[in-house]
C-alpha positions in Angstrom: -116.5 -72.6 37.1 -115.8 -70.3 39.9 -117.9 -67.3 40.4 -116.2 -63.5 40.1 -116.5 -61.8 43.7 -119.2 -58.3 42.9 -119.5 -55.3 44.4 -116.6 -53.9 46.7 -114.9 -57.1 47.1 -113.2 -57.0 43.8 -112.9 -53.5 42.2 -109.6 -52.6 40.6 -110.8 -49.2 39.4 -109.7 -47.4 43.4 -106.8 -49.9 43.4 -105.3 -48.7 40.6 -105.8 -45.4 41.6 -105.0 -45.3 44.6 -101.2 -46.8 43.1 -100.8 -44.9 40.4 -101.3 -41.5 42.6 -98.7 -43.0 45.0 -96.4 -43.5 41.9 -97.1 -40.1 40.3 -96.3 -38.5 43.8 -93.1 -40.3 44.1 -91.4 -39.6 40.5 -92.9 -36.2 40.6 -91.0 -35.6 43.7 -88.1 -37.1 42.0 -85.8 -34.5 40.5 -84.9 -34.6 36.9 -87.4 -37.6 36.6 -90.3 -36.7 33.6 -93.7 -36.3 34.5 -95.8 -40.1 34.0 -98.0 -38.8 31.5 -95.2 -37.8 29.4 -93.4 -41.1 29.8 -96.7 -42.6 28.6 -96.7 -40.4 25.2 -92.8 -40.7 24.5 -93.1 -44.3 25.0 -96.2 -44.6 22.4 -94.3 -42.4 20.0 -91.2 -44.7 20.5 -93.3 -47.9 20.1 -95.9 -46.6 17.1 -93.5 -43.5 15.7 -94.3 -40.8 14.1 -97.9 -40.4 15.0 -100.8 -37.8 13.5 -102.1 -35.8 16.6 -105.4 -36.9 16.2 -104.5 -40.7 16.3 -102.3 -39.6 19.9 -105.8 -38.1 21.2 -107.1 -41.3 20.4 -104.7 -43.1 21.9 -104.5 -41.3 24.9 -107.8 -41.3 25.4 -107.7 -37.5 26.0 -109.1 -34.5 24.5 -107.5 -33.4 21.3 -107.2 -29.3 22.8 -105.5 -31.4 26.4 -103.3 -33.3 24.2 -102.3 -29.6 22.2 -101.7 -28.7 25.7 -99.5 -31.5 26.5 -97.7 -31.3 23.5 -97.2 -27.8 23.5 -95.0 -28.4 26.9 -93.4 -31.9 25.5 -92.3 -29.4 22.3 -90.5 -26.7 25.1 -88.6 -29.0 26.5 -87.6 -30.4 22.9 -88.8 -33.7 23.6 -91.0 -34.2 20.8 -91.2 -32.5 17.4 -94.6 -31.5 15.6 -94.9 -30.8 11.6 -97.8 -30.1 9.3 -98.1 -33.6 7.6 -97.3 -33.1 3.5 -100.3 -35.2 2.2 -102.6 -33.4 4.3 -101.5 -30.0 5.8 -104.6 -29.7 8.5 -103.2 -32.3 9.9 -99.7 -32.2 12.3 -97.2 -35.4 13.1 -95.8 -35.8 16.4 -92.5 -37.7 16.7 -89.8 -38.4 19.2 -86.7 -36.4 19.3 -83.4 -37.9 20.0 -83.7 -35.8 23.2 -86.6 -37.3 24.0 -85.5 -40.6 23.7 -82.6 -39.6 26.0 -84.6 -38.4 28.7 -87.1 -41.7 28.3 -84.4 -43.8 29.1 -83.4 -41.9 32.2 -86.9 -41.9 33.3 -87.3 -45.2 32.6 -84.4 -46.1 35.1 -86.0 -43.7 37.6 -89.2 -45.4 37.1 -88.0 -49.1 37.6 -86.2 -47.8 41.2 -90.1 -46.1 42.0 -91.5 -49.2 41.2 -89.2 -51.7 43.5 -90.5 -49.8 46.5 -93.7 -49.6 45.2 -94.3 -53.5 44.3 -91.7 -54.6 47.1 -94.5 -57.1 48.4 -94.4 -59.0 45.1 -92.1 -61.2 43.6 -90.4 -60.9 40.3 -92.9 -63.4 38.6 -95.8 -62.4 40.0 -95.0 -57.9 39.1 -94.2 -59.7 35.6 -97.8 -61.4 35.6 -99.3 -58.1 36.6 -97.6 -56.4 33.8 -98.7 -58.8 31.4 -102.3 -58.6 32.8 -102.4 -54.6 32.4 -100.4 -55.0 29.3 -103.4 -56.8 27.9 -105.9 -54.6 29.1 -104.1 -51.6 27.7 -104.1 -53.5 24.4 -107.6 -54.2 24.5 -108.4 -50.4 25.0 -106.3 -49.4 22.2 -106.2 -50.6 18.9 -103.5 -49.9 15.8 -104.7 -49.4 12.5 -103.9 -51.7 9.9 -101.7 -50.6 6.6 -104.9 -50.5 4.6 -106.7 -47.6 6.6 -106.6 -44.0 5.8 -104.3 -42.3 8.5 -106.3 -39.7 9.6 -107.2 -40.9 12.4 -105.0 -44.0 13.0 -101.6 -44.9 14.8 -100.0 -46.8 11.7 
């Protein structure tokens, strides 16, 4: 069994940082390319759909009154749409617009070109292993409720 380097030699926490600013820095400098952290919310609603903005909090792992914020801009620019849920009207749905879709794709295509440059030391399999590995992780950090549970504060 071989023993997991400690300490310094093997923390992923600044390495992922320090790639995901770089990232950030490039698409944000990229005209007409979406903002990552509105990629990441379009593609959940894609993925889950419509989605109670409690369970998108969740998800996130943000602050429900950051997430209003969010969603409050994602709404301007017609990207997402919001309505008062009609089993329960505390409680608002979030959804993708078609516009939003639109503009996913796009970024999506902006995103891949960001990430060539980005990952140019690694080969195909081994940027498809990493995805896979953060995949998981993501997955691990985030679980979908089932049919059975009460959506309040669920994805399903």
């Amino acid at each position: 069994m071989t023993q997991r380097p400690t300490g310094v030699d093997l923390q992923l926490v600044p390495l992922l940082d320090y790639l995901a600013r770089v990232g950030r820095r490039a698409a944000e400098n990229t005209p007409g390319v979406l903002r990552p952290r509105y990629v990441i919310v379009l593609k959940l609603l894609r993925e889950q759909g419509p989605v109670g903005q409690q369970g998108l909090a969740e998800a996130l792992s943000l602050d429900p009154s950051n997430v209003v914020a969010l969603l409050n801009e994602l709404e301007e620019r017609e990207l997402v749409t919001r309505r008062r849920d009609p089993a329960d009207r505390r409680r608002h749905i979030v959804e993708l617009s078609a516009k939003g879709a639109d503009e996913l794709a796009l970024a999506s295509r902006h995103l891949g070109l960001i990430e060539d440059e980005l990952f140019a030391a690694l080969s195909a399999e081994e940027r498809q292993t990493l995805h896979g590995l953060l995949t998981r992780a993501v997955g691990a950090a985030f679980k979908p409720c089932s049919a059975a549970e009460v959506p309040p504060d669920c994805l399903a």
